[in-house]
NUMARZA-732800 format. One record per atom (N, C-alpha, C): residue in one letter; x, y, z. Coordinates in pm, whole numbers, padded with zeros to 5 digits, always signed. Atoms other than C-alpha are relative to their C-alpha. Layout:
AXYZ/...
end
This chain:
X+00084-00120+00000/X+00000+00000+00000/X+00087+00125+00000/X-00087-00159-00001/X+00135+00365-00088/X-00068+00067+00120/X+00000-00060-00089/X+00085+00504+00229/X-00072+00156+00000/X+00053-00136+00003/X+00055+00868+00146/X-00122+00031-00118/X+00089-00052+00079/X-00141+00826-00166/X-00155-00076+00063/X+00184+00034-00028/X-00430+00638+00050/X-00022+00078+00140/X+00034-00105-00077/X-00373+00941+00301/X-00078+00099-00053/X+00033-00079+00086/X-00425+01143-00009/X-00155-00009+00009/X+00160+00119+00042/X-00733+00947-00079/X-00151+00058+00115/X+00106-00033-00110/X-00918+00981+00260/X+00016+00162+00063/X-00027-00153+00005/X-00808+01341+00305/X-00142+00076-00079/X+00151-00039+00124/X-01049+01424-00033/X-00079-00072+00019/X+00098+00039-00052/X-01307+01204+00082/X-00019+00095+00099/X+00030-00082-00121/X-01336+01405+00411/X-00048+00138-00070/X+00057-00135+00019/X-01329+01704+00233/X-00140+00042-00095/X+00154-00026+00087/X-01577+01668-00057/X-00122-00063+00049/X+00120+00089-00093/X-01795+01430+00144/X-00015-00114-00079/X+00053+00118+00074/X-01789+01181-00132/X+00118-00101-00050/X-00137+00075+00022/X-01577+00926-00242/X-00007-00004-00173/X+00003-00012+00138/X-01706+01002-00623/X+00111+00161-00027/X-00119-00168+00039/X-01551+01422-00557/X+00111-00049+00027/X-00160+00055-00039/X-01246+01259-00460/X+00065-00071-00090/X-00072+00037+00133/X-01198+01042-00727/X-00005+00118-00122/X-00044-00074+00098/X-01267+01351-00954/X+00081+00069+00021/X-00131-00111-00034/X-00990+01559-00753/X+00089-00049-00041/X-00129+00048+00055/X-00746+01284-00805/X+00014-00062-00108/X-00017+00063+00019/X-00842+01209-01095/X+00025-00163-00055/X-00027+00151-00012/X-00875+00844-01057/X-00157-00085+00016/X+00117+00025-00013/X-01167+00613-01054/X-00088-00047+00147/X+00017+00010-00160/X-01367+00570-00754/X+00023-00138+00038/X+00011+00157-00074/X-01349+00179-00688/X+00213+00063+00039/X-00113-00076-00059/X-00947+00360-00660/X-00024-00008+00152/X+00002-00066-00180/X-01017+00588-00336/X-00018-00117+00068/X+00010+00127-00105/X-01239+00291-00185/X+00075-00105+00000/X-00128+00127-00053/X-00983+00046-00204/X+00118+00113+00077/X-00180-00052-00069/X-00682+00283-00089/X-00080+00066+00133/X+00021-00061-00135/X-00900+00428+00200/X-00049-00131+00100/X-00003+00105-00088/X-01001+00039+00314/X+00144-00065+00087/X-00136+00036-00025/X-00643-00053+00288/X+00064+00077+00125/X-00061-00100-00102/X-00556+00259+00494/X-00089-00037+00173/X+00060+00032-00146/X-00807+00147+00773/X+00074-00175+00018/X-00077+00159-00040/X-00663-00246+00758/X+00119+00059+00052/X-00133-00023-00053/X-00344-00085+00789/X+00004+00060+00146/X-00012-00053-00172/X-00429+00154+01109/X-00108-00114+00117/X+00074+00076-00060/X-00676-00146+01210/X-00123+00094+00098/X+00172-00035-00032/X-00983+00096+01290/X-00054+00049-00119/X+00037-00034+00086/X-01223+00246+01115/X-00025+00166-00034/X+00033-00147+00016/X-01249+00598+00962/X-00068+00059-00030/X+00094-00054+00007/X-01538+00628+00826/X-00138-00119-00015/X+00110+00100+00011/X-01892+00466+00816/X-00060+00068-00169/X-00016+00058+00122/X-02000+00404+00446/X-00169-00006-00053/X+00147+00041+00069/X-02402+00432+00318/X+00035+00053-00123/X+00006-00023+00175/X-02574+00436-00035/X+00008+00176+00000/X+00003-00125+00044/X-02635+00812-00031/X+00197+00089+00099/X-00148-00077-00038/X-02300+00983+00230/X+00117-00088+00057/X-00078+00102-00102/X-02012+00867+00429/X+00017+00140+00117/X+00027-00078-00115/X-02045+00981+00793/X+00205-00050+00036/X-00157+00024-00055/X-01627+01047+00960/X-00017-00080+00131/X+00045+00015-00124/X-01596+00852+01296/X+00102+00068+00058/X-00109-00044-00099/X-01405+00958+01634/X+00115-00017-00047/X-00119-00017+00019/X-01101+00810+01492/X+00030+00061-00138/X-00063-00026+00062/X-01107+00898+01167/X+00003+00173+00016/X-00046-00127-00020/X-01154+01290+01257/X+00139+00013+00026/X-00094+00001-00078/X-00882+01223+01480/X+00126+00003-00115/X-00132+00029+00076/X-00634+01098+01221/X-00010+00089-00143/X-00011-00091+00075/X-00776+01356+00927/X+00090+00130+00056/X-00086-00101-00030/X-00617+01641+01154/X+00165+00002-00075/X-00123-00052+00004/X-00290+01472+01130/X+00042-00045-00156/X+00005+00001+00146/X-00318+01352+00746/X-00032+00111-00081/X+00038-00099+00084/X-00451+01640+00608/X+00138+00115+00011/X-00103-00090-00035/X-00161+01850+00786/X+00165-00060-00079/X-00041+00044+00001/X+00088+01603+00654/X+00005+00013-00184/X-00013-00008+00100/X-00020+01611+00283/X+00047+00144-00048/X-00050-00190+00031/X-00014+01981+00277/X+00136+00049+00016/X-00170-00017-00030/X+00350+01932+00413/X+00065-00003-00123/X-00046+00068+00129/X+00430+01708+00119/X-00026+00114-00212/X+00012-00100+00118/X+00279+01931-00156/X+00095+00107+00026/X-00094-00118-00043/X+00444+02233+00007/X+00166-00019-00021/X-00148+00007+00019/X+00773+02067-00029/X+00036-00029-00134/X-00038+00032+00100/X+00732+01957-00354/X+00017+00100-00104/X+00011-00164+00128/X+00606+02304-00517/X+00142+00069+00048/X-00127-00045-00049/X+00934+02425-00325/X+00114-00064-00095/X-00143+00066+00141/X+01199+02179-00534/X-00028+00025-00098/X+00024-00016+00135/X+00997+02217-00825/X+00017+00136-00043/X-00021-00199+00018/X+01010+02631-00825/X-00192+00003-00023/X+00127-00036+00035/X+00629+02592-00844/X-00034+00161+00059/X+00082-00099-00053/X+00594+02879-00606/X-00003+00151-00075/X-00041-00089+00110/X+00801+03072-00863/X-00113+00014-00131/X+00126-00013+00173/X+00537+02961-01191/X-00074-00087+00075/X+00128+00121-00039/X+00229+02809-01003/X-00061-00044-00150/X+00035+00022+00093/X+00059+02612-01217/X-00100-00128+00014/X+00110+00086-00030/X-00215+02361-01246/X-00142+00042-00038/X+00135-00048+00063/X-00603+02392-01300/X-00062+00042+00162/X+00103-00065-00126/X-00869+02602-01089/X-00152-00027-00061/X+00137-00059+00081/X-01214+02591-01088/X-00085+00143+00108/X+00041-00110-00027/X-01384+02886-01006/X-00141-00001+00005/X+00147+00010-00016/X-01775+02962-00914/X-00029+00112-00007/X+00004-00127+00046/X-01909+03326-01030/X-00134+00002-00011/X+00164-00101-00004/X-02269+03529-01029/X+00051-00025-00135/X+00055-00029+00129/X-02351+03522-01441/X+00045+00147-00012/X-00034-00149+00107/X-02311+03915-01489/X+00137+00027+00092/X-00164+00013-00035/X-01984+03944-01243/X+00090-00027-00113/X-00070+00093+00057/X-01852+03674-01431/X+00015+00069-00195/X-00018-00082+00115/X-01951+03861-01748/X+00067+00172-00062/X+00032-00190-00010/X-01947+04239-01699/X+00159+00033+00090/X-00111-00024-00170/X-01644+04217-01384/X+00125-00101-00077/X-00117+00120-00034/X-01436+03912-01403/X+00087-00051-00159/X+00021+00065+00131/X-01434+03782-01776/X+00147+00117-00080/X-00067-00084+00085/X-01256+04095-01932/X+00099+00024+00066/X-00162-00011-00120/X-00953+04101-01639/X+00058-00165-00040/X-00069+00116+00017/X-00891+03736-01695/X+00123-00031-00102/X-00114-00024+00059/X-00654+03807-01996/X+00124+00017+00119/X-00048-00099-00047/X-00492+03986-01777/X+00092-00130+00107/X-00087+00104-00100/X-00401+03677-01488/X+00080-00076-00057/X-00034+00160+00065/X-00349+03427-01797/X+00148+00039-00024/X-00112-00024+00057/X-00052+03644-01892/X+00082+00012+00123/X-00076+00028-00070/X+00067+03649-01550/X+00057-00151+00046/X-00003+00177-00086/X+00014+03264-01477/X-00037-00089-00117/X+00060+00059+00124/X-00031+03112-01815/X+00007-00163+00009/X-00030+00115+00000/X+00077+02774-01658/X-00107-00050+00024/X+00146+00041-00040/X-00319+02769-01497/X-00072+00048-00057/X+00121-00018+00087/X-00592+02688-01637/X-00138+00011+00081/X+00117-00048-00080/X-00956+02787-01516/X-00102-00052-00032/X+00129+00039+00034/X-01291+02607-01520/X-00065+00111+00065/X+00075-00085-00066/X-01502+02922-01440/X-00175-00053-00020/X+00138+00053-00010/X-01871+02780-01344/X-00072+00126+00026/X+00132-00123+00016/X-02167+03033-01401/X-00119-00023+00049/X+00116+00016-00053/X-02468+03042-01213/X-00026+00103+00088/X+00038-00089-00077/X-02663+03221-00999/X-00032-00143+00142/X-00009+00105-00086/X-02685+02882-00778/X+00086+00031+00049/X-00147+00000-00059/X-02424+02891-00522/X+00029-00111+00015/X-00065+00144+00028/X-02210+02601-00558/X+00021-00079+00123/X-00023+00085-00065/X-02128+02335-00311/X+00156-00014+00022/X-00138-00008+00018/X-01785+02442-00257/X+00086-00125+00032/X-00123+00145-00029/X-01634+02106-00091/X-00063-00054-00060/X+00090+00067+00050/X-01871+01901-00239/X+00005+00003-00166/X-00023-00021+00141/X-01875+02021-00592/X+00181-00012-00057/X-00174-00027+00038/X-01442+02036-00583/X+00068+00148-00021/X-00007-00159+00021/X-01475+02415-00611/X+00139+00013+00055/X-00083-00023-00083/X-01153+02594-00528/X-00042+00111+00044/X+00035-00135-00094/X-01293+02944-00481/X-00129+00047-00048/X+00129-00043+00015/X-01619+03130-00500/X-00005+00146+00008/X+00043-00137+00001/X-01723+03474-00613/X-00142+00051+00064/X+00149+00016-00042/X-02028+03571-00402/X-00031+00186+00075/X+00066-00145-00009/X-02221+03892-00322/X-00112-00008+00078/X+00100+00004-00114/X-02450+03990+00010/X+00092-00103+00068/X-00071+00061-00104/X-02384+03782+00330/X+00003-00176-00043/X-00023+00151-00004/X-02230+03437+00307/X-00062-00125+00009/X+00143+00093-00073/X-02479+03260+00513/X+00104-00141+00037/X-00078+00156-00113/X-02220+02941+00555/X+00107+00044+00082/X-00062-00059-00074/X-01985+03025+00836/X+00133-00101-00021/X-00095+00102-00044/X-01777+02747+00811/X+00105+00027-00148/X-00113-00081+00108/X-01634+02943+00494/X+00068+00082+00018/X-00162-00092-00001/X-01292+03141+00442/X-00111+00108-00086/X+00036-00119+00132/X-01440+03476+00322/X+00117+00135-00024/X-00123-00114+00035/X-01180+03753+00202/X-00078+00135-00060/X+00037-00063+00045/X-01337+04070+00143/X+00076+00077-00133/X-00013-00022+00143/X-01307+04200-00229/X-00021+00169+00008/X+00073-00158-00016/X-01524+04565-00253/X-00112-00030+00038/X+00173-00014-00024/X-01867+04717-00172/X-00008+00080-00132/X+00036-00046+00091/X-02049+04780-00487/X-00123+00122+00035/X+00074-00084-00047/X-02254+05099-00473/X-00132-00055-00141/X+00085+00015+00055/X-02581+05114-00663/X-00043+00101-00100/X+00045-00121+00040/X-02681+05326-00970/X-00127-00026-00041/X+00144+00002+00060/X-03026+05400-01114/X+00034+00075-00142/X-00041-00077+00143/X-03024+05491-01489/X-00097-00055-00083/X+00048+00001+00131/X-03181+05494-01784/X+00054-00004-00161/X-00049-00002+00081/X-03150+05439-02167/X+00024+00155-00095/X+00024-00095+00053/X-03110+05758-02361/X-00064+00000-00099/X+00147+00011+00050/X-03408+05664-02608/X-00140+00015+00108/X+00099-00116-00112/X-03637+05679-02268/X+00019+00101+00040/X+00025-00155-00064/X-03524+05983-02123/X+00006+00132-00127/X+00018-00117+00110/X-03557+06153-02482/X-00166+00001+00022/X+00137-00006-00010/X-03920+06026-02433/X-00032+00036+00133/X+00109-00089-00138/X-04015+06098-02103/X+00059+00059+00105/X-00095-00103-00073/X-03735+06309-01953/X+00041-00074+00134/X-00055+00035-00151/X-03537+06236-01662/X-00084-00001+00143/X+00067-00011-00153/X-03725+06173-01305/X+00077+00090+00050/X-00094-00102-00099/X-03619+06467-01061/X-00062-00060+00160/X+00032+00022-00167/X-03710+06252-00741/X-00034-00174-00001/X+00053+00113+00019/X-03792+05903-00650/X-00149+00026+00016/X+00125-00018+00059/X-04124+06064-00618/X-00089-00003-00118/X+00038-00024+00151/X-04160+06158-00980/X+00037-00112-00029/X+00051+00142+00039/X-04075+05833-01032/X-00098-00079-00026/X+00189+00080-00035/X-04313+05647-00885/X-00120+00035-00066/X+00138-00088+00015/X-04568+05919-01015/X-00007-00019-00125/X+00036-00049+00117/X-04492+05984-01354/X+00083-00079-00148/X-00116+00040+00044/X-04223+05724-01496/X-00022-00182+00005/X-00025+00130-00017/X-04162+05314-01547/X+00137-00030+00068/X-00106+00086-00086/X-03956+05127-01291/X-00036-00100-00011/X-00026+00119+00007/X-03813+04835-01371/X+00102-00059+00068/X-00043+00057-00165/X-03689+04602-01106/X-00003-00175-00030/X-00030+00140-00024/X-03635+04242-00989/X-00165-00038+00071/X+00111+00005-00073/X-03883+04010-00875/X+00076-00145+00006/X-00064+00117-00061/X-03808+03703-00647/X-00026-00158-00042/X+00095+00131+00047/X-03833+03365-00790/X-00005-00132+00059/X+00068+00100-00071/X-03877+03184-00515/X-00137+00017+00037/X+00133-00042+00048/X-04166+03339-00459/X-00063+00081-00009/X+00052-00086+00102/X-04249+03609-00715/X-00045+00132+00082/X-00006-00180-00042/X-04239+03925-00464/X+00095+00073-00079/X-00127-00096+00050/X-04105+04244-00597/X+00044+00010+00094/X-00094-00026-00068/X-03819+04362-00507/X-00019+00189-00016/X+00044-00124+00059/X-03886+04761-00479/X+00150+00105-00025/X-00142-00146+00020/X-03608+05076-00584/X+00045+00002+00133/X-00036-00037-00096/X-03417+05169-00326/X+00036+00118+00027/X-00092-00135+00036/X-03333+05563-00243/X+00029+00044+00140/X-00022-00061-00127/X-03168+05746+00049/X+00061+00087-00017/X-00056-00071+00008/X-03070+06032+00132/X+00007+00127+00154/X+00002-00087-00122/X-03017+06265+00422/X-00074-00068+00150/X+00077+00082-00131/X-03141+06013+00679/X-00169-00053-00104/X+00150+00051+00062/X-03472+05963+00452/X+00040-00097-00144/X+00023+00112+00085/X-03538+05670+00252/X-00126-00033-00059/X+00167+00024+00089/X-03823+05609-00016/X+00042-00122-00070/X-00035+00159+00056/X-03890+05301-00191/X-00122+00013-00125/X+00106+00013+00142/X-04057+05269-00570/X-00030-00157-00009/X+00053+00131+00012/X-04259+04983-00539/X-00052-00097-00092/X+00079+00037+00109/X-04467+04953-00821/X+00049-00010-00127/X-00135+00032+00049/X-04229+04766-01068/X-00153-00021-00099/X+00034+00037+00104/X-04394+04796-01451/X+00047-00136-00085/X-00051+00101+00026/X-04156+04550-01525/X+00126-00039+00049/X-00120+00062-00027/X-03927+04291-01399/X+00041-00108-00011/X-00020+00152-00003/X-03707+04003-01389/X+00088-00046+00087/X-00035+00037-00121/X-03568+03738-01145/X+00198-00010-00007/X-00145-00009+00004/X-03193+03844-01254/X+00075+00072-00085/X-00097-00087+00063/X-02920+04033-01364/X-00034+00070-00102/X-00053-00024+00120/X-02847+04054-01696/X-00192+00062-00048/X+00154-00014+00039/X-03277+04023-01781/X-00055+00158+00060/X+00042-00140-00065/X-03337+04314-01556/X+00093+00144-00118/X-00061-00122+00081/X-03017+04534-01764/X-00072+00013-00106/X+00095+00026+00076/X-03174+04416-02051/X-00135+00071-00073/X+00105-00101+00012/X-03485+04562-02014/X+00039+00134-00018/X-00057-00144+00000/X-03322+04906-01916/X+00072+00017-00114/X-00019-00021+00056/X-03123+04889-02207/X-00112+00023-00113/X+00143-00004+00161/X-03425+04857-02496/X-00097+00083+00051/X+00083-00131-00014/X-03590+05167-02286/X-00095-00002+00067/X+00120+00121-00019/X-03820+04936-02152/X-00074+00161+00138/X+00063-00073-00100/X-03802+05226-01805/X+00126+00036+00070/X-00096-00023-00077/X-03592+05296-01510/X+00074-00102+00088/X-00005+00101-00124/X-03423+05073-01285/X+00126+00012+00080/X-00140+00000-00115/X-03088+05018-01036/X+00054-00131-00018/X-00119+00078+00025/X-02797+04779-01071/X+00094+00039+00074/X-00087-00017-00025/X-02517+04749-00936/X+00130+00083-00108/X-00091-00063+00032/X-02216+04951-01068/X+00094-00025-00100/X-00071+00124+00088/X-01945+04672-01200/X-00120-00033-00079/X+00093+00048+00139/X-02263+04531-01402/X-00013+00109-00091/X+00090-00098+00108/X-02361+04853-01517/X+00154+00085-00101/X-00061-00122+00069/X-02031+05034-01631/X+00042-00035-00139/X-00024+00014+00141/X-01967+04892-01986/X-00050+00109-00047/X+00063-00039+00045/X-02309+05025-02057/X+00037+00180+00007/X+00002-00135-00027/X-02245+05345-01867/X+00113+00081-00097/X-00112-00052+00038/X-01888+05412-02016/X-00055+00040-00166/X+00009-00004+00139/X-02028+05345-02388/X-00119+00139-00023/X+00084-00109+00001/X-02328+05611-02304/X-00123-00069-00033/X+00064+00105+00026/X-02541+05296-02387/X-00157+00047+00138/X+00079-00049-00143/X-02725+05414-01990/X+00057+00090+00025/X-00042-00129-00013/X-02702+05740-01847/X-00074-00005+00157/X+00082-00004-00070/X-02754+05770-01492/X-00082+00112+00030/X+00066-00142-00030/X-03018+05963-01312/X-00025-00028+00161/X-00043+00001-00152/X-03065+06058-00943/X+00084-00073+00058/X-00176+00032-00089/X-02712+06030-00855/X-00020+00060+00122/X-00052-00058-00148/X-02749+06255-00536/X-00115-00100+00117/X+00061+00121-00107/X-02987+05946-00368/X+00102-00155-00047/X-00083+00048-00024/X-02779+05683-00255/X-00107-00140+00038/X+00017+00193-00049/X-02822+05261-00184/X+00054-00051+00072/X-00096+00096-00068/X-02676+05056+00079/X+00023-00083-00125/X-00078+00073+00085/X-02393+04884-00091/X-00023-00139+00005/X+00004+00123-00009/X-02363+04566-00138/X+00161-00101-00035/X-00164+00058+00005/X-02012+04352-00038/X-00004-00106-00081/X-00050+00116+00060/X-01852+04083-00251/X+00125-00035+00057/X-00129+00082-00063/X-01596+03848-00132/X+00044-00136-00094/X-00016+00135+00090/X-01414+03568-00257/X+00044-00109+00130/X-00001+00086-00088/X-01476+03268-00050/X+00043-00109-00035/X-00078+00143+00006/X-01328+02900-00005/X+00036-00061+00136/X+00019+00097-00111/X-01263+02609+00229/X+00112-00027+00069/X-00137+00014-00075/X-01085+02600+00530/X+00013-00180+00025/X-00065+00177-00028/X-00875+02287+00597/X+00030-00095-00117/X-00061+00065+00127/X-00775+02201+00267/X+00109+00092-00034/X-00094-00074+00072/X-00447+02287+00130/X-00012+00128-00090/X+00066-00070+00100/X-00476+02583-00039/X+00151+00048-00061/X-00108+00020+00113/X-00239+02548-00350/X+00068+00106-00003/X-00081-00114+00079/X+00022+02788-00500/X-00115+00073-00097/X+00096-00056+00053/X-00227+02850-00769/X-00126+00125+00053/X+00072-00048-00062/X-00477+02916-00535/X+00006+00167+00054/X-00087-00126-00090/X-00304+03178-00361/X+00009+00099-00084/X+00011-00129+00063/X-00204+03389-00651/X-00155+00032-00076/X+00127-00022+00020/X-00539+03372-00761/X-00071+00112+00071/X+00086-00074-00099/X-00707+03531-00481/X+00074+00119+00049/X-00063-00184+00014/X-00386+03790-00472/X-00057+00037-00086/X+00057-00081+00090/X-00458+03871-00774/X-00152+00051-00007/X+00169-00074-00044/X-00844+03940-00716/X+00011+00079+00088/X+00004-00090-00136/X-00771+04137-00393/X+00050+00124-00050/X-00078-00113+00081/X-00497+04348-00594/X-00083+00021-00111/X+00024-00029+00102/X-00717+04367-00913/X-00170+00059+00042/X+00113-00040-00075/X-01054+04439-00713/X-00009+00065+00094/X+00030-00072-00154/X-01016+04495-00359/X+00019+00146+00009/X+00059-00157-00013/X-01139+04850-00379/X-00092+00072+00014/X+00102-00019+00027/X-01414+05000-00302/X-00090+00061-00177/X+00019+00007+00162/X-01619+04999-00698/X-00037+00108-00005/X+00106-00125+00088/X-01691+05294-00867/X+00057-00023-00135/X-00089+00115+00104/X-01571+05033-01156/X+00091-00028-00019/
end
């Protein structure tokens, strides 16, 4: 029995929860892992984990002995990217998990930009508005926006995106600029989000001097991003976006904002990932590079 590679083995089991993500980390096919992680329990003569059709639950010992395996592989990689000069040219594959208009509007058009620093890694960038299953799915890092909600994640703050409201310049030739979120509401189309879990709007948001109004009455909306710009682009009305989504449009003159002097609570993005797994050379300049190529507060 190779020793370290059926440490390897039950290491990525622990972490993805499965013994199928583990064979895709290393890789290898799963009847693999389960033989090199039985072998590894014959060899320490207990057991490490208990074994059903749908998960595998860790027991007392095998927690016990993931501490000092998991600490042990991470040694071994660490020494190897060291002889090899990896730390000098990381290199290897990432996969990545990204919001749809981020990933389009934000992330997509900087990526030149890493490949020519790190051309040795390659990137599976996954798109959704789902949030991924970071151990579970094999994820290495996650682009995510608003609060976390899992705690048991590494989050690194990125920026706070501010919020603009704008219009196309074919509507505001037709029905002139709003001078209020009043005149909004009153005399104007707002277009907005609506929730699709279950189909509440989502209303404008405005503040300003301690006072806050809210345009409720959404002519039209949709349950995301890009569908919502969308609309605002073809004139459809008014609506709010975030900043990074919106500045292509804004820069090209494509949208034009309006009531700039009312303001939105921002909204943070971070780039999150899993503690207790090695986290690669790759990894690392990765998430420099996002911190250095982002971490700022956005005004794009």
């Amino acid at each position: 029995m190779n020793q370290l590679l059926a440490m390897r083995a039950f290491v990525r089991v622990v972490d993805t929860g499965s013994f199928r993500g583990a064979a895709n980390q290393l890789q290898v096919p799963r009847s693999t892992v389960s033989k090199l992680v039985t072998d590894l329990e014959k060899h320490l003569g207990a057991r490490l984990m208990n074994r059903t059709t749908r998960n595998v639950v860790v027991t007392a010992e095998g927690e016990e002995y993931y501490r000092y395996a998991a600490r042990l592989v991470a040694e071994v990689d660490e020494a190897d990217s060291a002889v090899r000069g990896r730390k000098l040219t990381p290199r290897g594959h990432l996969r990545i998990e990204s919001h749809p208009t981020f990933a389009q509007n934000v992330l997509i058009p900087y990526l030149p930009d890493f490949h020519r620093q790190y051309p040795h890694i390659s990137i599976a960038l996954g798109i959704g508005n789902r949030p991924a299953n970071i151990i579970g799915e094999g994820v290495d890092c996650a682009i995510r926006a608003g609060e976390i909600g899992d705690e048991t994640l590494i989050a690194r703050h990125l920026f706070d995106a501010d919020f603009v409201t704008c219009a196309s310049p074919a509507y505001l030739e037709r029905m002139g600029a709003p001078a209020s979120p009043e005149d909004l509401a009153a005399n104007h189309v707002a277009v907005g989000f609506f929730s699709h879990a279950d189909g509440r709007m989502k209303p404008l948001a405005f503040e300003k001097s301690g006072h806050r109004h809210l345009v409720s009455d959404l002519q039209f909306s949709a349950n995301e991003d890009n569908g919502q710009i969308a609309m605002i682009l073809a004139g459809m009305g008014v609506g709010q976006n975030l900043r990074p989504f919106l500045l292509p449009y804004l820069q090209s003159g494509e949208l034009v904002e309006v009531l700039g002097e009312w303001s939105h609570p921002t909204l943070p993005f971070r780039v999150v990932y899993a503690p207790g797994r090695h986290q690669s050379a790759r990894l690392k300049v990765f998430i420099q590079w996002l911190v250095e190529r982002f971490g700022k507060p956005s005004q794009g």
